[in-house]
C-alpha positions as CSV (number, residue, x, y, z in Angstrom):
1,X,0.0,0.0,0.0
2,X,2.7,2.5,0.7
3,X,3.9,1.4,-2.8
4,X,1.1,2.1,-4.1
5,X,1.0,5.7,-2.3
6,X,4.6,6.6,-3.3
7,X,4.2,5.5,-6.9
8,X,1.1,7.9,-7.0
9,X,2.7,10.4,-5.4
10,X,6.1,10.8,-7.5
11,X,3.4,11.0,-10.6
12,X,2.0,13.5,-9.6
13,X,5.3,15.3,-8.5
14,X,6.7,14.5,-12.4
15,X,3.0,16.0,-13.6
16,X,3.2,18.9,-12.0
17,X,7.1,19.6,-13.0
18,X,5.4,19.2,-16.8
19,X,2.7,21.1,-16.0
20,X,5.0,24.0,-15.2
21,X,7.3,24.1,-18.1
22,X,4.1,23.6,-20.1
23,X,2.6,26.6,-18.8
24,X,6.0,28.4,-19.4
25,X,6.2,27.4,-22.6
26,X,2.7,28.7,-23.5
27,X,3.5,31.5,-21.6
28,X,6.4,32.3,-24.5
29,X,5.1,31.1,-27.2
30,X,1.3,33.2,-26.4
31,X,2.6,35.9,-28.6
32,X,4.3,33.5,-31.3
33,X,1.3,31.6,-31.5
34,X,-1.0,34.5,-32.5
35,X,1.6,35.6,-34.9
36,X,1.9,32.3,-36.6
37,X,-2.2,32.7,-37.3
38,X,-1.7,36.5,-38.2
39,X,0.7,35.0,-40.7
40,X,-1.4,32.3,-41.8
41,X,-3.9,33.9,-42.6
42,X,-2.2,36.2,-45.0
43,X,-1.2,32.9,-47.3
44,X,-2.9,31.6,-50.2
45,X,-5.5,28.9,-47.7
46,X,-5.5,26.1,-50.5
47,X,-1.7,25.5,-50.2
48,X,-1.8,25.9,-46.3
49,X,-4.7,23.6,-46.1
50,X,-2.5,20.8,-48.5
51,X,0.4,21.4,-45.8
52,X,-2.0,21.0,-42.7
53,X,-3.7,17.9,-44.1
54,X,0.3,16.6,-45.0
55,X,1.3,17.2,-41.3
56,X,-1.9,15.7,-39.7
57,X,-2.0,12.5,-42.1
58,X,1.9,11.9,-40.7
59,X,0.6,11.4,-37.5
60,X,-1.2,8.3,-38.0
61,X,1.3,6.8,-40.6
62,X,4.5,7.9,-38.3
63,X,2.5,6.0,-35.6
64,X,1.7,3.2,-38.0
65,X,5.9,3.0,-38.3
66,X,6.7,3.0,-34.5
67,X,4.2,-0.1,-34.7
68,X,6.0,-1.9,-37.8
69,X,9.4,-1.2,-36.1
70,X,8.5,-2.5,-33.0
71,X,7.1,-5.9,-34.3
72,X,10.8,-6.6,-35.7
73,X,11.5,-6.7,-31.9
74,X,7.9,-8.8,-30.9
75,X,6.3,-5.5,-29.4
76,X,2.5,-5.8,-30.9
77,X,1.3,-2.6,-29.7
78,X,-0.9,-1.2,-32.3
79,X,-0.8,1.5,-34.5
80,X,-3.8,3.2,-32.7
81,X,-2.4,2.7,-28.9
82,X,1.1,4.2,-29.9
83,X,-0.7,7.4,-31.5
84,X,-1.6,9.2,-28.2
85,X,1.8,8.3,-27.2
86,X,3.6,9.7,-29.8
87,X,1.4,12.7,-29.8
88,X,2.7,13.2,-26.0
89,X,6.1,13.1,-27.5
90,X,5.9,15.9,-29.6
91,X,5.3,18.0,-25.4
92,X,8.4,15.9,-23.7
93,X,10.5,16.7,-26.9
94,X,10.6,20.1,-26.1
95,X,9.9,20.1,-22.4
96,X,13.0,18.0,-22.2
97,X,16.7,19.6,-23.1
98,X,17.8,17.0,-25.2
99,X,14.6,15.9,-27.6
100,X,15.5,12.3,-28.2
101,X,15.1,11.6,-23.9
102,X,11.4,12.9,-24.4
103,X,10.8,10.6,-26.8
104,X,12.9,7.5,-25.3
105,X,10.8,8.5,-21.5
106,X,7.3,8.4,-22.9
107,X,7.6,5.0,-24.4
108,X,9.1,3.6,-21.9
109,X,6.5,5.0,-19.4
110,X,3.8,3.8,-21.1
111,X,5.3,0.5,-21.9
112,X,5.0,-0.3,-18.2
113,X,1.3,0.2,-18.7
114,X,1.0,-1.6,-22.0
115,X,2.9,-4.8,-19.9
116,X,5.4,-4.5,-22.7
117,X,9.4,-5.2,-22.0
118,X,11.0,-1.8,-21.5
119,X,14.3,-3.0,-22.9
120,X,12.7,-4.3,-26.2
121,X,10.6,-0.8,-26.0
122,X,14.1,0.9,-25.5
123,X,15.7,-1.2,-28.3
124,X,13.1,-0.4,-31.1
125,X,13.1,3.5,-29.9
126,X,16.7,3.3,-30.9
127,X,16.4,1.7,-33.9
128,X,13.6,4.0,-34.9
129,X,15.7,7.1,-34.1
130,X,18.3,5.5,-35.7
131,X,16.5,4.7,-39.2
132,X,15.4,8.6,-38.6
133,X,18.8,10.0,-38.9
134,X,19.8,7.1,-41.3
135,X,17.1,8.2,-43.7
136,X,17.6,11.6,-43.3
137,X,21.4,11.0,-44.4
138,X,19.8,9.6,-47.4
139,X,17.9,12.2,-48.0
140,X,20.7,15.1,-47.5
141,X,23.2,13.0,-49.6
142,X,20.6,13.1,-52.3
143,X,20.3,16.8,-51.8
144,X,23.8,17.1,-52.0
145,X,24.1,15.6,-55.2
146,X,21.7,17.6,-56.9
147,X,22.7,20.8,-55.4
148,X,26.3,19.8,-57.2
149,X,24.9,19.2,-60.6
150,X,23.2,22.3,-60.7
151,X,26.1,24.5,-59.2
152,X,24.5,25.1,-56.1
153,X,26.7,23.6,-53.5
154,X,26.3,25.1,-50.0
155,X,30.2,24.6,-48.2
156,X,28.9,24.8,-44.9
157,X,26.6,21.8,-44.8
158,X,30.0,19.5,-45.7
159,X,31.6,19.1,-42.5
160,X,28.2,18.8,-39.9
161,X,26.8,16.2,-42.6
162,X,29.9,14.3,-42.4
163,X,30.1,14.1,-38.8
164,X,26.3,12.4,-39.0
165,X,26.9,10.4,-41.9
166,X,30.2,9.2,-39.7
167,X,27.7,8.4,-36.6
168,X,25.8,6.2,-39.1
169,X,28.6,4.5,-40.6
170,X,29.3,3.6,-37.1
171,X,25.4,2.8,-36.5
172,X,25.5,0.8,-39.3
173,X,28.4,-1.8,-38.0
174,X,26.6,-2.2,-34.3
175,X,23.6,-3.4,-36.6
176,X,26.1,-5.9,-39.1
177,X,27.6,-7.1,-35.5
178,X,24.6,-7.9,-33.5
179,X,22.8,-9.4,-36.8
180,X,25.7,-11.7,-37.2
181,X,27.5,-12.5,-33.7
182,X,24.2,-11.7,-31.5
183,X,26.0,-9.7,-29.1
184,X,27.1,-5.7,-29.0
185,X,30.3,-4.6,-29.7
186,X,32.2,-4.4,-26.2
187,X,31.2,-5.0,-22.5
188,X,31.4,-1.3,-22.2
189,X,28.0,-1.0,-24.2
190,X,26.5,-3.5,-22.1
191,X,27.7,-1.4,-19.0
192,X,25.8,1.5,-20.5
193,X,22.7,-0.2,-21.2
194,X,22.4,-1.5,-17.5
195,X,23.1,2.0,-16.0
196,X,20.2,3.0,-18.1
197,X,18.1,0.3,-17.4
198,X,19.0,1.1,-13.5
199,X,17.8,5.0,-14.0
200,X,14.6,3.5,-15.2
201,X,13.8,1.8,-12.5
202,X,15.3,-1.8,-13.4
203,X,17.6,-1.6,-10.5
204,X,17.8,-6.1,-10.1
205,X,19.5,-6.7,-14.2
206,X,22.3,-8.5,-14.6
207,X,24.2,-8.3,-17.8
208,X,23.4,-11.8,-18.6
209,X,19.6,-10.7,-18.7
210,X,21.2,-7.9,-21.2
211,X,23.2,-10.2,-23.3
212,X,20.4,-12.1,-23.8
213,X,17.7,-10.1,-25.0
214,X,20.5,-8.6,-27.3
215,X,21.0,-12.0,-28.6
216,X,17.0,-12.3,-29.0
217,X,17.3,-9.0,-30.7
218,X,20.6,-10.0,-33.2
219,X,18.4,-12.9,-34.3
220,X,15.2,-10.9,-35.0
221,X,17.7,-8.1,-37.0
222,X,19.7,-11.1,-38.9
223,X,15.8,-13.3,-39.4
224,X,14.1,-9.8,-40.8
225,X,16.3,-7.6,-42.5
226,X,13.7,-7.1,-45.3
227,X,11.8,-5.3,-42.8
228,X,15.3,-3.5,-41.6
229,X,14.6,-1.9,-45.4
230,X,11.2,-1.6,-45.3
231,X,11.4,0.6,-41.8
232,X,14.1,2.5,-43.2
233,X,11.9,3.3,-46.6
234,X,9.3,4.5,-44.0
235,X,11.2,6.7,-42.8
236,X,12.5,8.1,-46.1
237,X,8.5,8.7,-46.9
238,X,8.5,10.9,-43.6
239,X,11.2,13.0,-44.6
240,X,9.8,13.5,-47.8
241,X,6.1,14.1,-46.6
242,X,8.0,17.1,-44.5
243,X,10.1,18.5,-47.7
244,X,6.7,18.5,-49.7
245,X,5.1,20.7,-46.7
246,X,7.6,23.1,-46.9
247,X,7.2,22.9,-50.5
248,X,3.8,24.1,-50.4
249,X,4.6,26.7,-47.6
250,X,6.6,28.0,-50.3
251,X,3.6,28.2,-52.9
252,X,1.7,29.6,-50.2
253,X,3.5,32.8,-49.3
254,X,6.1,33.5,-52.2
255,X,3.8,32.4,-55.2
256,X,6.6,30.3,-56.6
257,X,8.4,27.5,-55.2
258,X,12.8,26.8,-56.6
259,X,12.9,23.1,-55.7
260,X,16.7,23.8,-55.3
261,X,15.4,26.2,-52.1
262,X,13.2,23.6,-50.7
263,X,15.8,20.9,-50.3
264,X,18.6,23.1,-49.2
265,X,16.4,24.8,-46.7
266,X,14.8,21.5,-45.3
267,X,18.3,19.9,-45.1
268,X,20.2,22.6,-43.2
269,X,16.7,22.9,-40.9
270,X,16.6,18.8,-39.7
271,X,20.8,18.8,-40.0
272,X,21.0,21.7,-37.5
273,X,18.0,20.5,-35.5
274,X,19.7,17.1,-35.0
275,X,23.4,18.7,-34.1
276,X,22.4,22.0,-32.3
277,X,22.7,22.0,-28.6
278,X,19.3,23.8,-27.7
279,X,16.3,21.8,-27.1
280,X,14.3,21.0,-31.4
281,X,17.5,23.7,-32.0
282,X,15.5,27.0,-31.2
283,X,17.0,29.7,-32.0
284,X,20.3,28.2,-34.5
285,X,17.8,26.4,-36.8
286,X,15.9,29.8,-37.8
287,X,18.7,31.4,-38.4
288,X,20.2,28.8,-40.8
289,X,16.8,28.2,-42.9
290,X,16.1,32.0,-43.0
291,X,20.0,32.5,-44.8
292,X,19.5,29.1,-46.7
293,X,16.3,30.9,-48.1
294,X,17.5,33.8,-48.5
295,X,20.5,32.3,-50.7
296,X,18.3,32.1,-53.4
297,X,16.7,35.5,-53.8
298,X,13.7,35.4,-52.1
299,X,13.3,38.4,-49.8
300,X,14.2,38.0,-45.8
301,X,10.3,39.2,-44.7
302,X,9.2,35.9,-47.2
303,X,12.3,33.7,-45.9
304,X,11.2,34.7,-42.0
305,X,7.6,34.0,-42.6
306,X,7.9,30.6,-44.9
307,X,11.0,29.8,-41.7
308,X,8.6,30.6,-38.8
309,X,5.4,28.9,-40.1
310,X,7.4,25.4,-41.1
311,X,9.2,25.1,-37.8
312,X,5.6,26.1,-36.1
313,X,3.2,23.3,-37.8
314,X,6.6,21.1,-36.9
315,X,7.6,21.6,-33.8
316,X,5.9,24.2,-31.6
317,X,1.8,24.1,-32.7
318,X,1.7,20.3,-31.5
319,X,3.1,21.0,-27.9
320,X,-0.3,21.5,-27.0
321,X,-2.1,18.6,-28.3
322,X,1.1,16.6,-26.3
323,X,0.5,18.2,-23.4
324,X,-2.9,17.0,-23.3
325,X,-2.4,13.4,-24.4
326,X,0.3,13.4,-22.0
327,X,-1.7,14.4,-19.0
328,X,-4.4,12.1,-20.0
329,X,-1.2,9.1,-20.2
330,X,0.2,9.8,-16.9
331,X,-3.5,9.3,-15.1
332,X,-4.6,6.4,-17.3
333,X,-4.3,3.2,-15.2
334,X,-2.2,0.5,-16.0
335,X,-3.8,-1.8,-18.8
336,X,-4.8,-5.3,-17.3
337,X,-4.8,-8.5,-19.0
């Protein structure tokens, strides 16, 4: 019973921490908010209506790949159960300093509550991140490429998009190793993954427990790599879902869209996002995708506006939705058999 007490109680306590930065962030973002509306309403409403109806259809089919990732590692959650969670994601992403723990903390919250294993939870969170990034590489390489052919090279994405491309390479060879020898790379990993597991409240595993759900999980990687591919051309539809809403935000408030612009812009915007040190990389992103813009001759009050609306429908609009399927996730009981 006193369990049962203190459990309740150190819920509440992480609620109410939430609620405040929640209320700060609303706080901040009060006049932003009614600016982004100001602005929106001075667009053409067909192309912001296409862009809307992009961003809201992602939700379902982002949720829909959390679900087809997860079953690689035997976690049959649903589609439809992992969309309110992933919806509360989009709150703890920003509530949190670095946006990957929000993400990683909500699943692994709720798998407690879904009687799902939190390491395989933890595992496919990874590999989901991970065909993120990877797909994004893809997609930036691409960009690259094309941006050569038509003389438009842009020097300063070279060396950040290196550095990620290196971190995948190096993604890349954990995968290869625990598809073929069922096991991580060193004991040092294995370290790592208990001291996480121990911060999460798994305070009795052993690294023999570790070893061998990562030898479960080598098998399932090595048994299923079609659906390695698929996953990671489910990601790839993401990023390009995204590139076509900026795309349109383009149509919408500069008449014209340079396709050169869009991928340029979105590529410097989700590179910067991913390396910056500030929480969804407020303040360095907007900076980069307004000069990116800009770079091709459209005028800094159109780069601003086409900037501040993308990033807003992205990142800062669905904080409030995640607040309140977050709320709703940290009161729901646990889910009985």
């Amino acid at each position: 019973m006193a369990d049962i007490k203190e459990k309740a109680s150190s819920k509440k306590i992480i609620f109410w921490l939430f609620l405040i930065v929640f209320i700060w962030l609303a706080l901040t973002r009060l006049d932003e908010t009614g600016r982004i509306f100001r602005v929106l309403s001075s667009g053409k409403w067909y192309w912001i209506l296409s862009a809307l109806v992009c961003q809201i259809a992602l939700f379902p089919f982002y949720s829909y790949y959390i679900d087809y990732v997860f079953r690689i590692f035997r976690l049959k959650l649903g589609w439809r159960k992992i969309l309110p969670v992933y919806i509360a994601s989009k709150f703890t992403n920003v509530a949190l300093p670095i946006a990957t723990f929000g993400t990683a903390a909500i699943f692994l919250r709720n798998s407690k509550k879904q009687d799902a294993s939190a390491l395989n939870t933890g595992i496919g969170i990874s590999f989901i991140m991970l065909f993120d990034v990877t797909a994004f590489a893809i997609v930036a390489l691409t960009s690259l490429a094309i941006l050569y052919l038509f003389g438009q090279t842009r020097a300063y994405l070279y060396v950040t998009l290196f550095i990620l491309v290196f971190g995948v390479l190096l993604a890349a060879f954990f995968i290869r190793k625990l598809s073929k020898d069922k096991t991580p790379p060193n004991k040092f990993f294995l370290w790592l993954i208990k001291k996480v597991a121990k911060m999460a409240g798994y305070k009795d595993i052993k690294l023999s427990e570790i070893e061998a759900i990562f030898a479960e999980v080598g098998t399932d990687v090595a048994k299923k790599s079609r659906n390695i591919w698929t996953g990671l051309g489910l990601a790839i539809t993401v990023h390009l879902v995204n590139m076509a809403t900026l795309a349109l935000f383009f149509l919408a408030f500069a008449s014209h869209v340079n396709p050169l612009a869009v991928i340029t812009t979105y590529t410097v915007g989700i590179l910067y996002t991913i390396v910056s040190i500030t929480p969804q990389g407020v303040g360095v992103v907007e900076t980069v995708m307004i000069a990116a813009i800009r770079s091709f001759g459209y005028d800094i009050s159109t780069a601003a506006v086409i900037t501040l609306v993308f990033r807003s429908i992205l990142y800062w609009l669905p904080v409030f939705p995640g607040f309140y399927y977050f709320s709703r996730l940290e009161f729901e009981p646990k889910a009985t058999a």
